[in-house]
MIGU-115878 format. One line per 2 residues: number of its first residue (from 1); their letters; for each residue x, y, z of C-alpha. Coordinates in Angstrom, 1 decimal. Example, Ala and Ser with C-alpha at 12.3 -4.5 7.8 and 13.67 -1.06 7.14 Angstrom:
# residues 2
1> as> 12.3 -4.5 7.8 | 13.7 -1.1 7.1
This chain:
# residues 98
1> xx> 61.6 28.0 -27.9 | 62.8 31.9 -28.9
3> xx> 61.2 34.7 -26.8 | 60.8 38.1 -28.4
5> xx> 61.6 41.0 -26.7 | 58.6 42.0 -26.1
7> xx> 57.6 39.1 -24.2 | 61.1 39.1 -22.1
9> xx> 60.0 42.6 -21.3 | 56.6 41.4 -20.7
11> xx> 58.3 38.8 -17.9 | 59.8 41.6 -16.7
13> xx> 57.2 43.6 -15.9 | 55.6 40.6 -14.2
15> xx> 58.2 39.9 -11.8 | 59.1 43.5 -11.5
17> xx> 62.7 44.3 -12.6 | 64.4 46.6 -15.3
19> xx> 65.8 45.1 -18.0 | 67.7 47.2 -20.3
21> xx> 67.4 46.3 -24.3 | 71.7 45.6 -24.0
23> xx> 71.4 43.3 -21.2 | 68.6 41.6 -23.6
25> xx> 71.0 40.6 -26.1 | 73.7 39.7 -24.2
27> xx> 71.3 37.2 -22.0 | 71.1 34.1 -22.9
29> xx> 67.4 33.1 -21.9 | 66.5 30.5 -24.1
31> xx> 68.9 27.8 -23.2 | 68.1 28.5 -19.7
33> xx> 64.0 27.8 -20.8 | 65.4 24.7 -23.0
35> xx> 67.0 23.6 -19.4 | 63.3 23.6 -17.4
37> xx> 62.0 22.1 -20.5 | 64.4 19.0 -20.1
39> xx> 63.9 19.3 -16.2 | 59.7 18.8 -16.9
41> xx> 59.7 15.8 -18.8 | 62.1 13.9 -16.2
43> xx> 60.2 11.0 -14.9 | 59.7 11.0 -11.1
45> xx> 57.3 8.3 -10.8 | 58.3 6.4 -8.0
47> xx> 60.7 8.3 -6.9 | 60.4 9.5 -3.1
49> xx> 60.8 13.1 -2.2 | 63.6 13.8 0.6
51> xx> 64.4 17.1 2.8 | 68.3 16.2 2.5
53> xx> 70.4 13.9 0.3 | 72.4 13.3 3.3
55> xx> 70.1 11.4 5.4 | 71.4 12.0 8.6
57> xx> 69.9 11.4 12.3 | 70.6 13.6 15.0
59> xx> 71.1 12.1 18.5 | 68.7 12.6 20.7
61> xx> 68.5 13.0 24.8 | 65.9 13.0 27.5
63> xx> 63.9 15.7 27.8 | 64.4 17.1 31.3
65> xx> 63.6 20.5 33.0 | 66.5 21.5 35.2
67> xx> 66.9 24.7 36.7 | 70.8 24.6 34.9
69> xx> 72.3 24.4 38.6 | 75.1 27.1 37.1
71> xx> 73.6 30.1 39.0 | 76.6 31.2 40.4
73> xx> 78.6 30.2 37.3 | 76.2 32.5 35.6
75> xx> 76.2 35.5 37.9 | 80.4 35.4 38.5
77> xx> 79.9 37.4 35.2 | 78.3 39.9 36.3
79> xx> 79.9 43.7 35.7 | 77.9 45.5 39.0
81> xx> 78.0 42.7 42.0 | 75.6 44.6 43.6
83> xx> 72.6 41.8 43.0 | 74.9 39.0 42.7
85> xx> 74.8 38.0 46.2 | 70.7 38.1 46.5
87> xx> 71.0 35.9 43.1 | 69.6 38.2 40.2
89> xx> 71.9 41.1 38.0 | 71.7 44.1 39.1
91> xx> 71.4 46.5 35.9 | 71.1 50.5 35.6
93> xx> 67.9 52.5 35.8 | 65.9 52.3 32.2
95> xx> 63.1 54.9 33.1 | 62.9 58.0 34.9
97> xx> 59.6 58.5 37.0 | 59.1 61.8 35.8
């Protein structure tokens, strides 16, 4: 199946992209149409679709709310200490009242 120019500027055009005439030439678009032609007559009946062709499980765990129980862990990293003792990070002012 041969595309004219025309028409490969006409896909262009449609997908929205600049193809200059050289580049045209040089490209080698039918075998690449010849490929999705082979691809189309493959015969899939049967055949089950998959995400992955590594089928691979992750382990899973309970599903449990904790509070972490790494407060202090947490807050040792703390640049400005001031809040660290009352259990929060103390951080600069973002807004002026003004």
């Amino acid at each position: 199946m041969a595309f004219s120019k025309q028409q490969l500027h006409k896909f262009a055009d449609l997908i929205h992209i600049e193809i200059p005439d050289e580049k045209l030439e040089q490209m080698n678009i039918d075998s690449v149409i010849e490929w999705l032609d082979k691809l189309q007559k493959i015969d899939t009946n049967g055949v089950e679709p998959m995400l992955n062709p590594a089928q691979h499980s992750l382990p899973l765990r309970a599903d449990v709310v904790t509070d972490g129980g790494i407060r202090d862990a947490v807050l040792a990293n703390s640049p400005d200490k001031a809040g660290v003792s009352r259990g929060y990070f103390a951080v600069p002012k973002v807004m002026d009242g003004d």
